[in-house]
N, C-alpha and C positions, 0 to 999 in steps of 0.2 A: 612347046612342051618344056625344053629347059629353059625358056627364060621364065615360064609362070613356078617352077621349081625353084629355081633361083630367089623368084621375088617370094615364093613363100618363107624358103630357108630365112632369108631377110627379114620378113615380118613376124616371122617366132622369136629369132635372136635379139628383136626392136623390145615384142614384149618380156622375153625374159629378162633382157637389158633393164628394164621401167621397174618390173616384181622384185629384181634383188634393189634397185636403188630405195623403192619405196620399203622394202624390209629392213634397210640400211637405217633409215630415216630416225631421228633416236626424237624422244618425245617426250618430255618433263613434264609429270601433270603433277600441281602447284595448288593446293591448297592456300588458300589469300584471304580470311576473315571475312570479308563482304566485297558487295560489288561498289565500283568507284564510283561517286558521284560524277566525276571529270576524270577525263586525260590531259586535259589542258593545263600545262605545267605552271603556267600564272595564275591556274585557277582550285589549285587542288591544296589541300589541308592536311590530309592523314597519310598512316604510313602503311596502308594497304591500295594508297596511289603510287607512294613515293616506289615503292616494290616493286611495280608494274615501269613505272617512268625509269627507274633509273635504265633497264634493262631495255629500253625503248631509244634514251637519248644518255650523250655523255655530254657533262658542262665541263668548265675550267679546270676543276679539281673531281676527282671520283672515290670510290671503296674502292678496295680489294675485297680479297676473301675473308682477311681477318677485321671488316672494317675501319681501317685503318686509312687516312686521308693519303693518295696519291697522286700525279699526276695526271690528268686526263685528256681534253683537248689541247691544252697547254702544257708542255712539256718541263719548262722552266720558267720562273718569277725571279724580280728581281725587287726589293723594297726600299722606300725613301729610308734615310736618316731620322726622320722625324715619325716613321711609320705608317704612312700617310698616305703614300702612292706606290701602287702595285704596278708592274711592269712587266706585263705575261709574253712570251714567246707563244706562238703556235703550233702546231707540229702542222709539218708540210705534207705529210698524208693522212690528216682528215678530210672526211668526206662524207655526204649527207647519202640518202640510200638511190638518191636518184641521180647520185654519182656529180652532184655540186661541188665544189671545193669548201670548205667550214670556212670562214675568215673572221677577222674582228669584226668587222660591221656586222655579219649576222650576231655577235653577243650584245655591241650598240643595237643593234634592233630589239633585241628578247629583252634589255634591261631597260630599255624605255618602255617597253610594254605593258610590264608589270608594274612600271610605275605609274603609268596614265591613268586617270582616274575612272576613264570608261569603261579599262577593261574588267575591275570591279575583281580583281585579285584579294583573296580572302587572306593573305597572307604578304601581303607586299613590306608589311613592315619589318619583315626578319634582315631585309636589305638596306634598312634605314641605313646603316653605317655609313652605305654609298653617299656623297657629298648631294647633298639637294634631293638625297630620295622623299624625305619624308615633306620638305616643300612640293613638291610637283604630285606627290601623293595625297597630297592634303587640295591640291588643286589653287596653288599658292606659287607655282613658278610652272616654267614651259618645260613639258621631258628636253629638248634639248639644252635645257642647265644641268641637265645628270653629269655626274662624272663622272662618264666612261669616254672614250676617245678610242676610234683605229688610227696609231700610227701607219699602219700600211696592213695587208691584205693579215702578215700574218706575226704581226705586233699589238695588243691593247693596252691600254693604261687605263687602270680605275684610280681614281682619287675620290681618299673615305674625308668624314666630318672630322675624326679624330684618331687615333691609333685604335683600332681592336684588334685584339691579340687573337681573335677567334675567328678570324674574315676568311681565312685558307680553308678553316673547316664549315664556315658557312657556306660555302660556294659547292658544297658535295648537298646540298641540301637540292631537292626538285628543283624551287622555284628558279636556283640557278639556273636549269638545263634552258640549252636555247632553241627557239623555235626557227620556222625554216622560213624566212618573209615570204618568199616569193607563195607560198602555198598561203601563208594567214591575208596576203593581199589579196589572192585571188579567190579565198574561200570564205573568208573571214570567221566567225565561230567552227564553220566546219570544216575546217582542218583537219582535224583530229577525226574524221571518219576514215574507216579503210581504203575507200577508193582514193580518198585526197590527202592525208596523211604522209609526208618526208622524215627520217629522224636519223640522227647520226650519231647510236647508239649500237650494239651486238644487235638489236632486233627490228623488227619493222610489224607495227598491228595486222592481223591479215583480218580478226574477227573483233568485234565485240557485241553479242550478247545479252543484253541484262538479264538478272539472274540466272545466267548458264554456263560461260565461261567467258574469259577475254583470250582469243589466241594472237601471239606474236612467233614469229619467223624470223632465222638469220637471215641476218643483213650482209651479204655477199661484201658490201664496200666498207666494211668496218672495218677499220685497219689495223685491227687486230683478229682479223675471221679466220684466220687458218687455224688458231687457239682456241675459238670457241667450237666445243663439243655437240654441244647441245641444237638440235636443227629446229627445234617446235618448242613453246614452253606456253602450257593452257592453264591460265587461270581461273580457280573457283572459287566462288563465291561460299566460305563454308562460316556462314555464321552460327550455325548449330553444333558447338564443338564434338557434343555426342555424337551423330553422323558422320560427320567427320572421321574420328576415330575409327568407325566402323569402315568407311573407304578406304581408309587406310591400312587395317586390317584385312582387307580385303583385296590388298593390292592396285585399288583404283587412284591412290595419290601417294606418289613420292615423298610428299612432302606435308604437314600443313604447320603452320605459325603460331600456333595456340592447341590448345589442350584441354579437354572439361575436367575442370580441379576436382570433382568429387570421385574421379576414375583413377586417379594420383595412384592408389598403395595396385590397382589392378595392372596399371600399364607399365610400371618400374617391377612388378614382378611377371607378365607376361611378353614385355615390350625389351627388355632389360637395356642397352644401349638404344636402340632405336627410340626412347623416350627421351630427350632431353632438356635441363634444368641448368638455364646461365644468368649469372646477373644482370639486370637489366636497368639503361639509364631512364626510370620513369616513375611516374606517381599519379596512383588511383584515387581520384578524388569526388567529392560532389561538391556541386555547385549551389549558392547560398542566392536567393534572388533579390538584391538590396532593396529592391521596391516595394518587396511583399511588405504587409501594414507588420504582421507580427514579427518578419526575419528583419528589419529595418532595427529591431531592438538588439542590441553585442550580449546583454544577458543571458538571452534566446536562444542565438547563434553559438554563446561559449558552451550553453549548458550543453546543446544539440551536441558539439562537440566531445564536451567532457564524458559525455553517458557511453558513447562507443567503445567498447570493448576491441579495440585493434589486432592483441593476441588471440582473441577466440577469432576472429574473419581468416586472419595469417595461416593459424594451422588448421581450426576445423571446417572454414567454408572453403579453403584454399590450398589446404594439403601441405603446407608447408612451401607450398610456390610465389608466398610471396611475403615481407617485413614488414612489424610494424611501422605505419608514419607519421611523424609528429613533427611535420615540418613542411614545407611545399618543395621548397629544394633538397634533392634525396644525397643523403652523404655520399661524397669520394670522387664528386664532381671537380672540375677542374678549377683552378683560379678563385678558389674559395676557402676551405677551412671547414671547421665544423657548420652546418647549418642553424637559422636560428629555430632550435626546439620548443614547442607549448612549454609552458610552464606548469602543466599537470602531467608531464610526461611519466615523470615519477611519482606520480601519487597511486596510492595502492585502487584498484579499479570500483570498489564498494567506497571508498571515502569522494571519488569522482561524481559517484550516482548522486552520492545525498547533496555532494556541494553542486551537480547541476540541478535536482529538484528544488534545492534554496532558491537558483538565479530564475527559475522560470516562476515559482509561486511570486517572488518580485518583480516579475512582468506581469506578474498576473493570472498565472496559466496554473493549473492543478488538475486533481479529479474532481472539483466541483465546475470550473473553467474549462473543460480542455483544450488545447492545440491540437487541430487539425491539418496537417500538411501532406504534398502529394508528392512520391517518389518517382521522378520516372526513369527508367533506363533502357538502354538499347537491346536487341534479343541476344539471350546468351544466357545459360541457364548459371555458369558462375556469376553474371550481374543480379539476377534476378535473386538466385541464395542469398547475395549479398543484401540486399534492400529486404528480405524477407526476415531475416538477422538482427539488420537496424531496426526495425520496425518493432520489433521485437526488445531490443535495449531502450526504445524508446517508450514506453508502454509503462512504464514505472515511473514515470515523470508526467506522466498524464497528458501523453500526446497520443493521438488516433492518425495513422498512417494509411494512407491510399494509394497502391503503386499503378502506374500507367505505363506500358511497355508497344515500344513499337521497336520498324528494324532499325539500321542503325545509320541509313540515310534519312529518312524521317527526325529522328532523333535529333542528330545535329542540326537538320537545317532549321527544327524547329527554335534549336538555341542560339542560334545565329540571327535569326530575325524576329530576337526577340518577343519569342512568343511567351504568353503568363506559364508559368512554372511556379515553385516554389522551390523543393530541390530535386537537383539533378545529377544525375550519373555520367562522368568522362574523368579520360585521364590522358596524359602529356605523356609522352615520350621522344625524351631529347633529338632537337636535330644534332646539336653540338655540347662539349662536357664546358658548359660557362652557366653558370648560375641568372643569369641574365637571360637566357633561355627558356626560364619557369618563372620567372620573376614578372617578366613586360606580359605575360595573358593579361594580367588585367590594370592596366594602367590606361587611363579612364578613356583615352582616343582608339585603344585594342577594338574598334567594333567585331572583329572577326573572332576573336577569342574570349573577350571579356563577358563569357555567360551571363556575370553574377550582376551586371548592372553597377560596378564597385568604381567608386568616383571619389579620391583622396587627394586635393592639389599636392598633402604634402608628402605624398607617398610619388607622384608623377615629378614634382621636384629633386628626388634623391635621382628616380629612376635616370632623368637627365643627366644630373651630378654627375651619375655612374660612367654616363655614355663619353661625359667630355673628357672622364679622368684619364690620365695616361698610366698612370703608378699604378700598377696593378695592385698591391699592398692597401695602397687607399681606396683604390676602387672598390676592393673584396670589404670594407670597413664600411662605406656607403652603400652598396649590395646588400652587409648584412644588417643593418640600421630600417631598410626597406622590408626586409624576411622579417621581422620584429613585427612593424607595423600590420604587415601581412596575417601573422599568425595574432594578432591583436584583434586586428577587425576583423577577419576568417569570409572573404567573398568565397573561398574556397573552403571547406573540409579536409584536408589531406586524410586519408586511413589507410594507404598501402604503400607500399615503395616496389615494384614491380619485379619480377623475374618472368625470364623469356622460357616460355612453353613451345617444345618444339618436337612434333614427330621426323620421324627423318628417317627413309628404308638404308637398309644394307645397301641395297643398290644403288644408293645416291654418294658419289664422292665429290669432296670439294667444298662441303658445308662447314665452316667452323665456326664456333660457336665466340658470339662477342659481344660487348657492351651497349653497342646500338641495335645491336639484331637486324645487320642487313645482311641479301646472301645473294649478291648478285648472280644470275643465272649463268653470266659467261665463264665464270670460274669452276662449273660445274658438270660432270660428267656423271653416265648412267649405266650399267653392268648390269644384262639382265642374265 
């Protein structure tokens, strides 16, 4: 009788013990634009992956809270004289979530990976810098000519092709984060699923979803986990900014990273600080398809350009959330100067129409001729305004427009393998503040990025120049020689220069607002 007393007393105190820890339990629900094609960090493009990853794994260099490049697995660098070889320390208490030690070999592993050509990384080129990346990339030498090297368990040395002055801040980029070998040996693509997944980041994936949420969980061995707040952080897929809004409102997401532009003057007087508007390093662009028989003509192409009205998208399809852009590199970027601006920048917007109606009747195109082209953009009712807009400035020039709208994995992958288009809808938003950054999308070997089909030896000859210059001075003078050419033959459109749309509850602390628009979750806590 008293021991079954006993054991009861025991098994109540077991469950109240479990009901206050799971009420303890703090839960970040994360509005994220769309769902990720990939978690696999040599395989991923966009920055509603890199969001997820960063808070999954930490590489060499990391954010803070203010985006600002810091220390991360790597504690301390040490650089050549000539700029040339990096010399990173380790920190001695990193540790992967299944309680591995980090070391340099695991970074020599993750940076040969990305560079081999089977693993078929959409983005390997951002690491060209590295000495033989883009050989071994190219399927032109063995990953082990990379230079990288473990001097010993918690030593690396990378050795780049030439000085880049922007290498510290590239390495906070995804594709730096390293993977765990012994898991991509054993699993090989499926690594990255929950049961088989290792990472040595704040978090560890518990779920992923499609179209529902991605969940990740503290990672107990993060050697920084006594700082992190936050125990759950669930990712949603909110490509509908409208809805969005509405969960938000509604108290179902803390957070989301974008904002429907046409709710602008509602949510800055219903929302009042919980709306927020920061500058943003990026540019909204479309994509020009060089193959196409009538965009193949720069007439075509300028006039397309010229007729866009920039200020009326800025303020009235966009609320004021976002600048005109007349250039592919958006001013105040790093290592540059002024950008090189169209040359119609300043022309009054009625003297643009008529001088693009001139260049198209000279291709040939009128109301008696018309152009016919097909818009297509990803879901998102500010893209969709957007293209209904153009459509609309275009119509005076005797072009007939056809929008085609899918989500926004469809989208890319369809521009990525090079499917027929004509133009299309995307935009860049910097990994790092170098000009060279928005420049290499389309330099003619860019398969991963180069939409437009744009293939200029003498535009890939500067982009080179650039890579081998040291003089930063010279370098920004052949940089901007290339922004010239760019805005000359236009593979791209630029029309927007970005700003970062952000809901954010009272309850969320930790969030500030910054130039690249990262917010990693470990820096973050929740007050309900």
């Amino acid at each position: 009788m008293y021991k079954s007393f006993r054991t009861g007393l025991l098994a109540a105190a077991l469950v109240a013990a479990t009901s206050l820890t799971a009420a303890a339990e703090t839960v970040y629900h994360r509005g994220n634009s769309a769902d990720p094609e990939t978690l696999d960090q040599h395989k991923t493009s966009t920055v509603y992956e890199g969001h997820i990853l960063r808070d999954l794994y930490e590489g060499l260099t990391a954010f803070n809270a203010k985006g600002e490049t810091v220390p991360g697995v790597a504690e301390s660098w040490e650089l050549s004289d000539d700029g040339t070889v990096y010399t990173f320390k380790l920190r001695g208490d990193a540790k992967w979530s299944n309680g591995d030690p980090v070391t340099a070999g695991d970074f020599v592993y993750s940076l040969r990976r990305i560079m081999a050509p089977e693993t078929g990384a959409k983005y390997a080129s951002i690491l060209y810098p590295i000495k033989n990346a883009e050989a071994i990339n190219s399927g032109n030498a063995k990953v082990e000519d990379l230079g990288v090297k473990a001097l010993d368990d918690h030593t690396l040395e990378i050795t780049l092709e030439g000085a880049t002055p922007y290498f510290i801040d590239l390495l906070t980029h995804q594709t730096g984060l390293p993977v765990h070998p012994a898991s991509v040996e054993a699993h090989g693509s499926d690594f990255v699923k929950p049961e088989n997944i290792v990472t040595n980041g704040a978090y560890v994936l518990a779920e992923f979803v499609p179209n529902s949420h991605v969940k990740v969980t503290k990672n107990p061995n993060f050697h920084d986990a006594d700082d992190v707040k936050i125990d759950t952080v669930m990712f949603y897929p909110t490509e509908d900014r409208g809805a969005a809004l509405r969960r938000f409102q509604a108290g179902e997401l803390h957070s989301n990273n974008d904002a429907p532009t046409e709710q602008i003057k509602f949510m800055r007087e219903s929302l009042g600080g919980q709306f927020r508007v920061a500058p943003y390093l990026g540019t909204y662009y479309y994509a020009l398809n060089h193959k196409d028989e009538a965009l193949k003509n720069p007439d075509v192409r300028t006039a397309l350009s010229m007729a866009i009205d920039r200020e009326f998208l800025a303020e009235e399809i966009w609320g004021g959330a976002m600048v005109p852009g007349y250039s592919m590199v958006p001013p105040g970027i790093g290592n540059y100067g002024e950008p090189a601006y169209a040359d119609y920048k300043d022309m009054a917007q009625i003297d643009r129409e008529d001088k693009a109606i001139e260049l198209l009747e000279k291709a040939g195109f009128g109301d008696d001729n018309p152009l016919t082209l097909e818009i297509r953009y990803n879901t998102s009712e500010n893209h969709k305004n957007t293209a209904v807009a153009i459509a609309d400035m275009w119509k005076p020039l005797g072009v007939n427009v056809n929008l085609v709208n899918t989500d926004t994995k469809t989208h890319y992958a369809h521009l990525r393998d090079k499917g027929d288009f004509d133009v299309a809808r995307a935009g860049w938003i910097g990994d790092y503040s170098d000009p060279q950054n928005f420049l290499f999308l389309v330099e003619s070997d860019n398969d991963g990025f180069n939409y437009a089909n744009y293939a200029n030896p003498e535009y890939d000859k500067l982009m080179d120049e650039a890579a081998a210059e040291t003089d930063l001075e010279k370098r920004a003078d052949i940089l901007k020689q290339a922004e010239v050419i760019f805005m000359r033959d236009l593979p791209y459109i630029p029309l927007l220069y970005y700003g970062s749309l952000s809901l954010v509850s009272d309850k969320l602390h930790g969030w500030e607002d910054n130039l690249l628009n990262v917010h990693p979750s470990r820096y973050m806590s929740i007050s309900e």
